[in-house]
Residue, then its C-alpha position, 0 to 999 in steps of 0.5 A: x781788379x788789376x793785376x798787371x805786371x810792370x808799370x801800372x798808371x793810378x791816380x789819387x781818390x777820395x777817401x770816401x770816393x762817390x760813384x762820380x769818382x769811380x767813374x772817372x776812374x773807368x773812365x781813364x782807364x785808371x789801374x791804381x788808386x791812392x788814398x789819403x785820409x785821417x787818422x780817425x778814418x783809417x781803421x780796419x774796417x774802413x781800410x778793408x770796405x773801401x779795398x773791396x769797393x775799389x775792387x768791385x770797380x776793378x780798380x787795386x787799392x795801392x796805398x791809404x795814407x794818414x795825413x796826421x802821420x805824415x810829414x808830423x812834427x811830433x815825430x820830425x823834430x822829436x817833440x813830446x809824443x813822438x813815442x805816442x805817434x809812432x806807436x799809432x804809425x805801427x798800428x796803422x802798419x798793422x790794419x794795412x798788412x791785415x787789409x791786404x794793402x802792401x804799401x805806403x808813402x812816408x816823408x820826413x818835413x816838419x813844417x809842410x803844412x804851416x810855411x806858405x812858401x809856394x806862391x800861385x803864379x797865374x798864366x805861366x804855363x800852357x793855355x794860361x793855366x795856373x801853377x804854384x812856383x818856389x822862389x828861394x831867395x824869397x823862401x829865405x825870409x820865411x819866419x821860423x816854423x817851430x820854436x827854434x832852428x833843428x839841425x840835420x843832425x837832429x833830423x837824421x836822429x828822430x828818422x833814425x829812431x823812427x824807421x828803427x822801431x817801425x820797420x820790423x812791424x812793416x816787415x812782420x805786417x808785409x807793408x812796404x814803406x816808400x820814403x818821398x824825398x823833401x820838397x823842395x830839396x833845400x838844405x833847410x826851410x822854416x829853419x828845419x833842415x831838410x835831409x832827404x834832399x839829395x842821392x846822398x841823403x836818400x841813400x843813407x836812408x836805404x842803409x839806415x832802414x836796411x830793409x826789403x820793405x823800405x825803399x822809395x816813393x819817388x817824386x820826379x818833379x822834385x828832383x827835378x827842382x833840385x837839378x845838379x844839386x841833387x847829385x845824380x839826375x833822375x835817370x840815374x836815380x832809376x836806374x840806381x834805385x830801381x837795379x836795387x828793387x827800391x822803387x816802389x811809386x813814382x810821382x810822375x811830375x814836371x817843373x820848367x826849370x831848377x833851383x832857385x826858382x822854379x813852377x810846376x808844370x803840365x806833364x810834357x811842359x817841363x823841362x825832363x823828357x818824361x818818355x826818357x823816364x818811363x823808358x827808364x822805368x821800364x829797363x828796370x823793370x819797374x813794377x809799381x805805380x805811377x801817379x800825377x802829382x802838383x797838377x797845375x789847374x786842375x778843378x772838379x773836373x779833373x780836366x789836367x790829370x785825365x789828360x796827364x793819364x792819358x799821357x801816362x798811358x800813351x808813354x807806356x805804350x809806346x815804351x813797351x812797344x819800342x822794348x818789343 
């Protein structure tokens, strides 16, 4: 198992990964691996085998996400149950720490599950690969997601509540909680505002969890759809956070251009040079993992993200080797 210091490259698994999977992920060289599964899935015994497979194939389980507690609704918009799911959030907290996993992503968007508000744009980018693209001037049409419209304040009250009661069991447990911003960062979507949207929002979510164990999972790509909007770009996001030790995972992603309207693109075929961000990366000293995300075309074979790894991993090389 891997135990290396600084940047480290991963990849997304399988909950129940096959020895197909874990053969791509010798394969590339894959350091790290990310799970998401279910609710009923992610016991302690299923969180402790599968960290025991992974290591017997010398790859380190970085985090399992349960998507039934991610992005949820019920505790998003503070509907009945909210004290329901976040009790099961504290035991998931629990089983991580016990299992020896230190680290897990959370968002706080209501409606990503239920508003298509992507579009499939076919031949819009390298080799006619398929992408998914955001137009806002069509977002603003979509139907309300829930019942009625939440304001940020509200947003900000059912985050507040949360992070409150969860934080002292991440602390207590040795789990590191690492906060996605909202994607994309629009100031509202479905009619639910979206407040994780911009340095400003992310920043009043360090304060408010004043934590060592809470910091951020940051997603490149996103703020790059947020452009000037999000009020510092994502060099400056690295080297703001990352002074601070927040930077806990990157989503190393790009998009061919800002808010309105923008498509996820292969790695190197956006608009951010993705070599400045690892060398940001790396004069922070950045020591957590980097994973693809929104691979543009990718199918069983998994052509895009192996050449997105070794992407990644000829940038980190060579980051290093100017650093000398």
């Amino acid at each position: 198992m891997t135990n290396l210091p600084g940047i480290k490259v991963g990849d997304r698994l399988n909950a129940h990964p096959t020895e197909r999977d874990l053969k791509f992920f010798q394969q590339m060289c894959t350091e790290c691996a990310s799970i998401w599964t279910t609710i009923e899935d992610a016991n302690l015994d299923y969180m402790v085998h599968t960290k025991r497979l992974l290591e017997e194939h010398g790859i380190r389980l970085w985090n399992i996400g349960i998507l039934d507690l991610h992005c949820d609704p019920t505790m998003v918009l503070g509907l009945p149950g909210f004290d329901e799911k976040v009790g099961q959030y504290k035991e998931y907290l629990r089983n991580l720490g016990r299992a020896g996993i230190e680290y897990t992503t959370y968002a706080h968007m209501a409606n990503i599950k239920m508003l298509p508000y992507y579009q499939t744009s076919v031949g819009s980018t390298r080799g006619g690969i398929p992408t998914r693209e955001f137009d806002m001037e069509l977002a603003k049409n979509l139907p309300l997601s829930h019942d009625r419209v939440y304001s940020d304040s509200e947003v900000w009250d059912t985050f507040t509540r949360f992070i409150r009661e969860v934080i002292p069991v991440a602390e207590e447990a040795g789990v590191r909680i690492g906060l996605h911003p909202d994607d994309p960062p629009v100031a509202s979507l479905g009619g639910v505002a979206r407040v994780i949207r911009d340095f400003e929002g992310y920043q009043r979510a360090v304060d408010i969890a004043d934590s060592p164990n809470f910091g951020l999972c940051f997603c490149v790509g996103t703020w790059a759809e947020g452009g000037a909007a999000m009020g510092k770009d994502v060099l400056q996001m690295i080297s703001h956070f990352g002074a601070q030790k927040k930077l806990f995972k990157i989503h190393f992603r790009n998009v061919d251009a800002p808010l309105p309207k923008f498509r996820e693109t292969i790695v190197d075929d956006g608009y951010v040079d993705m070599f400045e961000v690892m060398c940001a990366l790396r004069d922070v000293e950045f020591d957590g993992v980097l994973i693809p995300d929104h691979v543009p075309g990718d199918g069983p074979e998994k052509n895009c993200t192996a050449y997105t790894l070794g992407y990644m991993r000829a940038m980190r090389e060579r980051a290093y080797a100017e650093k000398g």
